[in-house]
N, C-alpha and C positions, 0 to 999 in steps of 0.2 A: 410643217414649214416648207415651203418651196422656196426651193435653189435657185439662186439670181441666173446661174448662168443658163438652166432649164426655162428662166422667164425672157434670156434674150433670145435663146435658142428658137422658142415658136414667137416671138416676134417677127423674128427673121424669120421665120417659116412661113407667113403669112405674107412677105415682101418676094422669096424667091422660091424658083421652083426646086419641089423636090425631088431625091432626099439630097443632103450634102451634109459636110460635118461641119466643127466648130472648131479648133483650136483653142485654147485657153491659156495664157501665157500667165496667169495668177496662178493658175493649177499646177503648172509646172517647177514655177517658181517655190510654190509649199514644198511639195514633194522635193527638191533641190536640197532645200533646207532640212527637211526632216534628215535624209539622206547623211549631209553632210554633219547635222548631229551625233547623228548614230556612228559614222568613220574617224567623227572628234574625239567618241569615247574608249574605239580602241587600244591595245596597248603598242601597237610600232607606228611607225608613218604610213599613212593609207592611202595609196593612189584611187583616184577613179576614171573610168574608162567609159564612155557611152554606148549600148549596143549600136547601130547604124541599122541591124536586119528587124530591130523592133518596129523602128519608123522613121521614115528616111524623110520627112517633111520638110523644107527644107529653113522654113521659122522655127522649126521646134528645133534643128540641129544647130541653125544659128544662136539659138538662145542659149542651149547648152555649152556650144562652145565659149560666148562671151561668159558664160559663167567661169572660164577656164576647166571646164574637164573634155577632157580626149576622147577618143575618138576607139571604138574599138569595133573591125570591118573582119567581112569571111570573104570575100570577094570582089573584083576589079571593080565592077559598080562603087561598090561600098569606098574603093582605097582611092577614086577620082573626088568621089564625095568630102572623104573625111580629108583631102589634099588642099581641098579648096580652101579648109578652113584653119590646118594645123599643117605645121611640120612634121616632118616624118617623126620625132621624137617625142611626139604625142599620141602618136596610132600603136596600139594593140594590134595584130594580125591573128586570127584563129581559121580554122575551119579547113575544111577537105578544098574547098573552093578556090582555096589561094595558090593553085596549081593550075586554075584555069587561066585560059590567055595567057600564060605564060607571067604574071604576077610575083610569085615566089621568086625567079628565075630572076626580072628584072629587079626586085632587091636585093638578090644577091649582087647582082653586075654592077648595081650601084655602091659603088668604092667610098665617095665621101658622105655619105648620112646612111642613114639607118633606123626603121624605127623603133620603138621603144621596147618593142616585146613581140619577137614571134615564135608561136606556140606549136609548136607541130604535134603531127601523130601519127606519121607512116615513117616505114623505112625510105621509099621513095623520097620523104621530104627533107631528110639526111645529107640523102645523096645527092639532091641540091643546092644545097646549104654549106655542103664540104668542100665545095668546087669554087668556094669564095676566095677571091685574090688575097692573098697571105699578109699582103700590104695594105690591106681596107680597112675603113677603119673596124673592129670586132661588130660581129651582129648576134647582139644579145636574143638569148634564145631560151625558151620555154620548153619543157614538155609538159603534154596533156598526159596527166594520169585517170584512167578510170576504175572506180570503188566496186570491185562485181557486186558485195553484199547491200549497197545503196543504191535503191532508183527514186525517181522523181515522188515531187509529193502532188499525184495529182487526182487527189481522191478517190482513188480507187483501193478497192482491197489487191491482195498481196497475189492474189491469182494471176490479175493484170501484168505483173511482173514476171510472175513463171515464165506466162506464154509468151513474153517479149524474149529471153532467155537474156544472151549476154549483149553487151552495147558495141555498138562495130568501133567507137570514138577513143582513142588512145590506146596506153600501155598499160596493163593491169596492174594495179599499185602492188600487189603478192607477187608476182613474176622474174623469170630474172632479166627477159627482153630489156625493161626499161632500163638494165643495167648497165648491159651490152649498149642501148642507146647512149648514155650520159657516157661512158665511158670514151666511147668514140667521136663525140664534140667536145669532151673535155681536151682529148688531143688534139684538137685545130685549131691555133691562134687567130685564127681570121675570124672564130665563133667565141662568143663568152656566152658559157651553160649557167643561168642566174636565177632559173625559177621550177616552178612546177605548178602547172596551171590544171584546175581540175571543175569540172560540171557538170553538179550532181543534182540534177533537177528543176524542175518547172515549178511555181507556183510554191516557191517554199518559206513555210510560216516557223517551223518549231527549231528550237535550243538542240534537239536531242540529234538532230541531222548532222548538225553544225560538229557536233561530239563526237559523233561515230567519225567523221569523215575528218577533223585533224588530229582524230588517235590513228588513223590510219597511216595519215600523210605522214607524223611524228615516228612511227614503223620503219615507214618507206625513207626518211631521210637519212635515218639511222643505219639504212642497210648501204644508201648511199655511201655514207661516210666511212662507211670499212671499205668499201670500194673506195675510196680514194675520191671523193667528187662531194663537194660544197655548193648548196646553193642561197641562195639570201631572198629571194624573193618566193611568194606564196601568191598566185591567183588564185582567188577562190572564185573567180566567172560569175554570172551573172542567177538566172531563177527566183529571183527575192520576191513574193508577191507583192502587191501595189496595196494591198488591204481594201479594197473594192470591190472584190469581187467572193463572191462565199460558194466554194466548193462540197456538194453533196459528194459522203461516200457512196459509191456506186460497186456492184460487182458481185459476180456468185455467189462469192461466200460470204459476201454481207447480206445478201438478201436470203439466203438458207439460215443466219442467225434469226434473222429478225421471224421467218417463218416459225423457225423454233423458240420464238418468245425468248434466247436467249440474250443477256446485255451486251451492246454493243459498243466498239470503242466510240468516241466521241462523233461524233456523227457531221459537224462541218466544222471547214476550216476557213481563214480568211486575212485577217491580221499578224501579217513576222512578230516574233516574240524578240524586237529588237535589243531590249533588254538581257534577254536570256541569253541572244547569240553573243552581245560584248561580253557574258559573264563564260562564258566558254569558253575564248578567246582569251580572257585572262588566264582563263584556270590553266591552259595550254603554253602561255605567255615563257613560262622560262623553262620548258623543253625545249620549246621554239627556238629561244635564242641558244641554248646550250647546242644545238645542231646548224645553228647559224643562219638562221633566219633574219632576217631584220626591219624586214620591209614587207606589206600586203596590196594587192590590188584586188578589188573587187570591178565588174561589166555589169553594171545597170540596166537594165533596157527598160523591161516591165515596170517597173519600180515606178522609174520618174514619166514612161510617157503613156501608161494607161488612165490614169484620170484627168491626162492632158486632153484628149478628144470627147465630145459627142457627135452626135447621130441624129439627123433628124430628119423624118419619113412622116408620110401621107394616107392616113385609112382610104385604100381604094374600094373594099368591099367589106361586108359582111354578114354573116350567115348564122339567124339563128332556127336549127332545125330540132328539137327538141332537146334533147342531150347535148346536141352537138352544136357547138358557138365559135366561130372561127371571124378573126377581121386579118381580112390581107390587108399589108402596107405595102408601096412601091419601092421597098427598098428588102433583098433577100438576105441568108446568111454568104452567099457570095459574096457580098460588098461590108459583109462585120464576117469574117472569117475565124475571127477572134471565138467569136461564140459556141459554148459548149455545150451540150446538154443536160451534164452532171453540173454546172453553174447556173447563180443569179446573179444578175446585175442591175444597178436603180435603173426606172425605168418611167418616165415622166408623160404625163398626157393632156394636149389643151383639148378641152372639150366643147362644141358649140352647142349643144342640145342639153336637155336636163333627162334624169332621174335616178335611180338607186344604182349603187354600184351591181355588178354583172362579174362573174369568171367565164374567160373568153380565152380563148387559143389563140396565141398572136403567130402569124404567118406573113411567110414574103412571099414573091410571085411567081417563083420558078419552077409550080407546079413537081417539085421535089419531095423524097421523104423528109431531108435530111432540112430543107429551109423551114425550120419551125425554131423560133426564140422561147417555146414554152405557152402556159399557162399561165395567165397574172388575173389579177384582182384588177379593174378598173372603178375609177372613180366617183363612174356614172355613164350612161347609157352610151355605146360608141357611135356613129355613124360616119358613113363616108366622108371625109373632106379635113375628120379630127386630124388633129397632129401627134406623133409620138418622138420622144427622144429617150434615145439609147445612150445611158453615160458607161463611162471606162470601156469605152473603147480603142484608146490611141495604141495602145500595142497589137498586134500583129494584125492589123484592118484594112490600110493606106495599102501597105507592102506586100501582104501576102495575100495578093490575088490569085485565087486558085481556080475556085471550080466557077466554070459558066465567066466567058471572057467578055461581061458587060460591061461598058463605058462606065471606067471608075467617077465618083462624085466629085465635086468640085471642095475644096475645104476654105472657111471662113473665119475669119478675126469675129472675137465676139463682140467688133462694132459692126459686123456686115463688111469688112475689108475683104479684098476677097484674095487668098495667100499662093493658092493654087486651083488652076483648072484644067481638065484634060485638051487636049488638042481638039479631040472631037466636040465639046463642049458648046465654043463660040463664045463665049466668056472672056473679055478682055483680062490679062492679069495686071491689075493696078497697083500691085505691089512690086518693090524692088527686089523681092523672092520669088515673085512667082513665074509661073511655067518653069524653070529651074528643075 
């Protein structure tokens, strides 16, 4: 069955040039929903928060905010962004970033508002938070705790993790630092100490994460409270995968299994066990409140805006030399940043030519090791001028322009509206969002 939006995608592929993306505002809208089923079925009142550094588009941020959920920024970019669209008592603040330009500093000096939750995680960030006029109104305040024995689920075996060692991000939930911290905002009436915000990984699908990490937190409140320090609110940050995307285990000591024909754990992942995580969440439910918890907020990003975008690029070349069968598109992993190697993602093809399907090494242009999308199956014989679209890619794509600083793509309503385009471009933006 082919995907309606994979059939406007190379229609409009055939109308403009490539590559550029799609937005998808039905896509979004699912995922919203799904989202906000799964935070209906918890057991306290569930805030939600939007990341801003997943994808800062600014129809997609529009949409989400009319949905009424907030805003949640690492950085001055991010807090102009999410200003334009909320009051400060919708914004989440995280990140090391919010030191830069001097950010942190100007909400503290702002006496009458405040936003909703700022999360720190240096001593540095203390010490300008403490310096808030004693007459302001209180500025609700988080700490970041980090789980040493949890890291990310991002497919890899447990080696990956060694060699990471520990995470530079917060205050170790076992330690007494974070104690020393909460104790020292607990005495500043100009601050109210109300949460503990924690995150603990990328791309995370299983119940059993969710377990380890609020028997931890249930620990760490506990030790709070003989200290003398209550808090009510529980970030549990963002990581939630999108379920579009399927994670190969990669890493030494899976592939020294497999050479030893030994069994291996489950080999991919992809779909949160949404279920399993509310049923954790309950089981946790009245520790929770016994330590005074009462309220949860969960930061989105991946979730709701990775099956918001596609991708859609131009077979420039192809090479078949024996073994070896490579089609370059005019679009790299520079411009899908997103993409991994230990992942797959759908991947759709308009073809003009006929015959048998072919496995063909899909490649971008930047004569790189690292621009390769993989291997795939096509659906028939490729040549130049075919189309490909790349879905799930709205999270970290737009944004996180990294490597090779080629003129980002223009991004598209899936009627051919056209949402945004870059300066260099020359693309009128005919929407009330774009250039933005």
């Amino acid at each position: 069955m082919v995907d309606s939006l994979h059939s406007q995608a190379f229609t409009l592929g055939r109308q403009q040039e490539t590559p550029f993306y799609i937005f998808s505002q039905d896509r979004l809208s699912s995922a919203l929903q799904r989202f906000r089923q799964f935070t209906s079925s918890l057991p306290f009142p569930t805030e939600t928060y939007y990341s801003y550094k997943t994808n800062y588009l600014p129809a997609l941020c529009d949409q989400i905010a009319e949905a009424r959920v907030g805003s949640e920024i690492t950085s001055p970019a991010e807090w102009a962004a999410a200003r334009r669209r909320h009051a400060p008592d919708r914004i989440v603040v995280n990140g090391i970033g919010k030191c830069a330009d001097g950010l942190l500093q100007s909400i503290v000096d702002e006496v009458a508002s405040a936003p909703r939750l700022v999360n720190l995680e240096t001593d540095t960030e203390i010490g300008i938070v403490a310096r808030r006029d004693q007459e302001a109104q209180p500025l609700p305040i988080g700490l970041r705790v980090t789980i040493p024995s949890v890291s990310g689920e991002l497919g890899r075996d447990p080696s990956e993790h060694w060699k990471r060692g520990v995470t530079k991000f917060g205050w170790s939930c076992d330690g007494d630092a974070i104690l020393a911290a909460a104790r020292t905002l607990a005495g500043n009436r100009a601050v109210r100490l109300e949460a503990l915000h924690v995150h603990f990984g990328s791309q995370l699908v299983s119940a059993a994460r969710y377990d380890v990490v609020l028997s931890k937190l249930c620990n760490l409140l506990r030790r709070l409270s003989s200290a003398g320090v209550t808090v009510n609110t529980l970030d549990l940050g963002g990581g939630l995968a999108s379920g579009w995307v399927t994670k190969r285990r990669t890493g030494p000591l899976f592939d020294l299994v497999k050479v030893l024909g030994l069994p291996t754990p489950r080999s991919q992942q992809k779909a949160p066990d949404l279920v399993g995580i509310t049923t954790v969440v309950h089981k946790h439910a009245a520790r929770l409140s016994s330590l005074g918890v009462t309220r949860l907020i969960f930061e989105p990003g991946r979730y709701l805006a990775e099956p918001a975008m596609v991708a859609v690029a131009k077979v420039i070349a192809v090479r078949r030399d024996g073994t070896r069968r490579h089609a370059v598109v005019d679009l790299g992993t520079n411009g899908l940043h997103c993409w991994r190697s230990n992942e797959t993602r759908p991947i759709a093809f308009d073809l003009a030519g006929k015959g048998g399907a072919e496995m063909m090494k899909l490649v971008g242009p930047l004569c790189h090791r690292s621009d390769s999308f993989g291997t795939v199956t096509t659906p028939g014989r490729l040549q130049a001028g075919d189309l490909v679209c790349f879905d799930a890619v709205g999270a970290y794509s737009l944004g996180d322009w990294v490597a090779n600083a080629w003129p980002r793509p223009p991004v598209f309503s899936e009627d051919g509206h056209l949402l945004w385009a870059p300066p260099s471009h020359g693309l009128p933006a005919n929407s009330p969002s774009g250039g933005r």
